[in-house]
C-alpha positions as a printed Julia matrix, in Angstrom:
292×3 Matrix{Float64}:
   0.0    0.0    0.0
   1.33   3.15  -0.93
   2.04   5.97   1.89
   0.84   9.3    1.81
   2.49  12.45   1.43
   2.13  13.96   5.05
   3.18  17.22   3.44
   1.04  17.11   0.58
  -2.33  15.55   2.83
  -1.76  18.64   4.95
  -1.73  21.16   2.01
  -4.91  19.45   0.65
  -6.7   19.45   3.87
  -5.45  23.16   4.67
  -7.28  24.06   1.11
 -10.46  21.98   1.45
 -10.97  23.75   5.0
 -10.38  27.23   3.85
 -12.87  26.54   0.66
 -15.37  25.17   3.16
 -15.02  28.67   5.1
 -15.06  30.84   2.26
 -18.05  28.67   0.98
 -19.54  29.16   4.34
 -19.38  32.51   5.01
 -20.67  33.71   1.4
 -23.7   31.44   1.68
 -24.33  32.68   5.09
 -23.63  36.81   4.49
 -21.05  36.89   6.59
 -23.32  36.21   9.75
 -20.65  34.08  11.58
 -19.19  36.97  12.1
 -21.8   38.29  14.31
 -23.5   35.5   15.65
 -22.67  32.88  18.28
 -25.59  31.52  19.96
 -26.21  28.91  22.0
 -29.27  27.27  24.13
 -27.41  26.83  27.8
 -28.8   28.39  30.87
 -25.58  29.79  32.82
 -27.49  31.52  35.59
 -31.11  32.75  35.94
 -31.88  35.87  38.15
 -33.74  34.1   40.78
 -29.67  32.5   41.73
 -28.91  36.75  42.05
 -32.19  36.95  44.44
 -34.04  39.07  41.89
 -37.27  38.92  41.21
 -37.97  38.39  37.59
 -40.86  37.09  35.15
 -40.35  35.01  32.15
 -41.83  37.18  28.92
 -42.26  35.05  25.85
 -43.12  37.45  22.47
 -44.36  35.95  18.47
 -42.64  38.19  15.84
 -44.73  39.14  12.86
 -42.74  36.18  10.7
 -43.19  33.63  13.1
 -40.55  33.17  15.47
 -40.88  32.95  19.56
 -38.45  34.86  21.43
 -37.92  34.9   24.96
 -36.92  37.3   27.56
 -37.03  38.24  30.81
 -38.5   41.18  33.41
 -36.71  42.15  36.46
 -38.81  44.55  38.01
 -37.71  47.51  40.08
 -36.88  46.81  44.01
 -38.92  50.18  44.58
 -42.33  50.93  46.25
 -45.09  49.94  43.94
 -45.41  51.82  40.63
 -42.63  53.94  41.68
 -39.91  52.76  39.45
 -37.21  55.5   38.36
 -37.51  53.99  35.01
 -36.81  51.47  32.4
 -33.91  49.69  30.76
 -34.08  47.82  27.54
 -31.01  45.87  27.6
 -29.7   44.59  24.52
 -26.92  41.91  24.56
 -23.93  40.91  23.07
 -23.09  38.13  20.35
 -22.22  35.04  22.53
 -24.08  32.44  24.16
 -27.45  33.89  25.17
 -28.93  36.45  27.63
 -28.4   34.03  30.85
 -24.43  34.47  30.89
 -25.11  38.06  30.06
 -27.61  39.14  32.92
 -25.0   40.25  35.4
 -24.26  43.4   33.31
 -27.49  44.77  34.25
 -28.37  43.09  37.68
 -27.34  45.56  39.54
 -30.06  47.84  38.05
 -33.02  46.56  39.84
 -31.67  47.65  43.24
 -31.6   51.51  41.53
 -34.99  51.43  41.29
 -34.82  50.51  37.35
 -36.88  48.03  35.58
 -35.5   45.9   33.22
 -36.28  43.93  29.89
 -33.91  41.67  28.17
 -34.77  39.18  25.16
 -33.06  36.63  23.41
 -32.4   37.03  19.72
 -34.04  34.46  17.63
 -31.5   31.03  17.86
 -30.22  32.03  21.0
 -31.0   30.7   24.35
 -34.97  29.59  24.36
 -35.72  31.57  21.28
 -36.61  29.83  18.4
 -34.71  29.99  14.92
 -31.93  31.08  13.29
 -29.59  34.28  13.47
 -29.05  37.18  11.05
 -28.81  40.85  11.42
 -32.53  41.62   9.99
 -33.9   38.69  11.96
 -32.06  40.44  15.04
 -33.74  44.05  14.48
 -37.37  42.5   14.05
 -36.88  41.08  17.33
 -35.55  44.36  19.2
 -37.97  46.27  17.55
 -40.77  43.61  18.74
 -38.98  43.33  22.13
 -39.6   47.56  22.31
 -43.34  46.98  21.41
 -43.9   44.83  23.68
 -42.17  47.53  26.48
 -43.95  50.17  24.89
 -48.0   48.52  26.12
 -46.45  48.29  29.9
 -48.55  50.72  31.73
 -45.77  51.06  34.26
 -43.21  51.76  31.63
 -44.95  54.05  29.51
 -45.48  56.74  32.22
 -41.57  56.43  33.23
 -37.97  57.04  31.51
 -37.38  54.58  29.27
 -33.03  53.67  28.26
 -31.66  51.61  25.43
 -28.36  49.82  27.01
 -26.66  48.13  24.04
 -23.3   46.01  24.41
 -21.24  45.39  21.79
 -24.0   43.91  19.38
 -26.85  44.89  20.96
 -25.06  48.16  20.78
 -25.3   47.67  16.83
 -29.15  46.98  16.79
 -29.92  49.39  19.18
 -28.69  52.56  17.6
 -30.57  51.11  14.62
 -33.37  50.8   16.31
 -33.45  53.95  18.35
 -32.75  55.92  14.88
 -36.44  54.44  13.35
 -38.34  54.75  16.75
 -37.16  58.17  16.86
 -37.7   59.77  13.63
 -41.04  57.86  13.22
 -41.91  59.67  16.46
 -42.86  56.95  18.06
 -44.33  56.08  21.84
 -43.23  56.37  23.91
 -40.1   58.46  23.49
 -36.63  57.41  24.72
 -34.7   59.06  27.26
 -31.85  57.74  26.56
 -29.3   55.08  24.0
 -26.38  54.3   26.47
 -24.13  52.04  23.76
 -21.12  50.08  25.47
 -18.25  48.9   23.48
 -20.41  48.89  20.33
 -18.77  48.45  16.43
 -19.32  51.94  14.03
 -20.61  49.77  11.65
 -21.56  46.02  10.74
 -19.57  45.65   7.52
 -16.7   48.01   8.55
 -15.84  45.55  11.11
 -16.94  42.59   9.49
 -14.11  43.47   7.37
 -11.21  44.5    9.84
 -12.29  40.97  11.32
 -12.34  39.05   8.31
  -8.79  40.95   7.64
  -7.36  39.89  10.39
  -7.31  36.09   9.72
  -5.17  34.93   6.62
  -7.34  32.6    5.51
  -9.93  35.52   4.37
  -7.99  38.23   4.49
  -7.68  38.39   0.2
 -11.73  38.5    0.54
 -12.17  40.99   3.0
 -13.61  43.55   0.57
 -16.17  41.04  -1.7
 -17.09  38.92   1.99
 -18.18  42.1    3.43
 -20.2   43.47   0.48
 -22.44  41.01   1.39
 -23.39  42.11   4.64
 -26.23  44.94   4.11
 -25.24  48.29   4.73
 -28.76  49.79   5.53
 -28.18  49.75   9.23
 -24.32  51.14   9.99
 -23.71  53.01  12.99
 -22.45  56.32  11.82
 -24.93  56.39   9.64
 -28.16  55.94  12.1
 -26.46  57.71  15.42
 -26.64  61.28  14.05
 -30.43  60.72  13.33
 -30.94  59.62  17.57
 -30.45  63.74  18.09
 -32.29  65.03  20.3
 -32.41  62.32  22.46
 -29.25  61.98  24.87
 -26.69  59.64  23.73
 -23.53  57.71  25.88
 -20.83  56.27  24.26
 -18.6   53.9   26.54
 -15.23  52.36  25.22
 -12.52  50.98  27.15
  -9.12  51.4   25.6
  -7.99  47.44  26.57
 -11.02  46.37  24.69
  -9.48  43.36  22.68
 -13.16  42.4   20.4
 -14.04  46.04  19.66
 -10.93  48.28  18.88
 -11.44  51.85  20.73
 -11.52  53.41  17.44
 -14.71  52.47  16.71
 -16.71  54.12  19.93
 -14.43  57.27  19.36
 -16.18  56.4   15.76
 -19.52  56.71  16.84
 -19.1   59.41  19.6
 -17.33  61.28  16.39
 -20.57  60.91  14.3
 -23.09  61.85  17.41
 -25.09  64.74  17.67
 -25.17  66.82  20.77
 -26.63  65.86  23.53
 -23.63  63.07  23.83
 -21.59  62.07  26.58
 -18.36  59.93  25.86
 -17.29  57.52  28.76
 -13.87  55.86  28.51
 -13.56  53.12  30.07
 -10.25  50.47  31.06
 -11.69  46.91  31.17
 -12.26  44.1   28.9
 -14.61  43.85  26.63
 -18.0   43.52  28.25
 -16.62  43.62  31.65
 -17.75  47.7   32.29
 -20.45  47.04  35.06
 -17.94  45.15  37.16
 -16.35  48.65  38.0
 -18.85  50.32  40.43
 -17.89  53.88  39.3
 -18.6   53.36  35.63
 -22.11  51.88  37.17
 -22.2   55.56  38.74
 -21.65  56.98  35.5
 -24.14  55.78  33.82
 -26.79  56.29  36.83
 -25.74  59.77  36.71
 -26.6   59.84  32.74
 -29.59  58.63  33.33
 -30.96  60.6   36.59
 -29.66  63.86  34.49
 -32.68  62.85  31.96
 -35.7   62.65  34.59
């Protein structure tokens, strides 16, 4: 029996991979880049002593998402407002829920949903999928009677931070109710194909198809396009310099491209990790109170 060329079986399997993740990413539109769901509970808010409520919403195309409530610890009705919180690309909302329990105990509600394929939500990722559920997610926030009479925030990391200044831009100029108070974005890309293509140009296997990859990616709903049009409601831009996913260029991007009012928050933690520093909690309390 003849042996194999180790060298040669090792450049054949190197090519068959990288034409399986070329092949992969054009037929998916680049959404691997965004997306990395999975269906494991990590930790539900009952194991943080919080109260919370299980919300389960149909979108208009058919899928089930699922979120959760976590009511203000404040006298009945007397809530200092709302958060929307929208997550970031991994995993699901459960091993994402400590960024904003702390919020409850400020007297601020909060609603978080899964995107559809993540967690208990039913099917599959992509970034117009993801914006019909925030937008539905918002609806559903927006026929609370004890939300509608209150503040009402946008808190967007690092994806969610994508979909929510995409979001806030439509609510806004369609003058929709009720109004925001504030889109508080933390460690959030300028733009989904700008940095679909400084990641797809930072790995060598698609780094000659950076440009054609990330045409494929729509363009409708880029950052610096959208955050000018969130004027006149109050904007806060949070970036930490060591964050290693998001380069700070992008949130000095985005604060760039912001319309007064804006605050800009720098931050020096990892990526995702800004609530685990009690002053930058303080900061963003403060943005918030200055609103009521």
């Amino acid at each position: 029996m003849a042996r194999r060329n180790p060298r040669v079986f090792l450049t054949t399997t190197t090519a068959r991979l990288s034409g399986l993740l070329v092949a992969l990413l054009l037929l998916s539109g680049c959404s691997s880049v965004f997306f990395y769901p999975d269906r494991v509970t990590y930790i539900t808010p009952d194991r943080l002593n919080l109260e919370y409520e299980d919300i389960y919403l149909d979108t208009a195309d058919g899928e089930t998402l699922h979120g959760w409530w976590l009511p203000a610890e404040a006298p009945e009705n007397n809530a200092r407002g709302t958060v929307y919180f929208l997550h970031g690309n991994a995993q699901n909302v459960s091993s994402h829920i400590l960024n904003v329990a702390w919020l409850p105990e400020k007297g601020y509600n909060v609603f978080t949903i899964d995107y559809r394929g993540y967690g208990k939500s039913t099917g599959d990722p992509d970034i117009e999928g993801a914006l019909h559920d925030v937008e539905t997610g918002l609806r559903w926030l927006a026929q609370k009677p004890d939300v509608t009479d209150r503040p009402l925030y946008i808190l967007g990391q690092s994806l969610g931070g994508g979909l929510g200044i995409a979001l806030a831009s439509e609510w806004i100029q369609r003058e929709e109710q009720p109004r925001l108070d504030g889109v508080i974005l933390d460690g959030t890309f300028s733009g989904f194909r700008k940095i679909a293509r400084e990641k797809l140009g930072g790995f060598w296997l698609t780094w000659p198809l950076q440009i054609p990859l990330s045409w494929t990616i729509p363009d409708d709903y880029e950052g610096l396009d959208h955050i000018p049009r969130i004027s006149p409601v109050p904007v806060m831009v949070i970036h930490s310099v060591r964050d290693g996913i998001i380069p700070f260029h992008h949130g000095e991007a985005l604060f760039e491209a912001a319309q007064e009012p804006k605050e800009f928050l720098q931050t020096d933690t990892p990526h995702g990790a800004t609530f685990v520093i009690p002053g930058y909690r303080r900061e963003v309390l403060r943005f918030m109170n200055a609103g009521r």
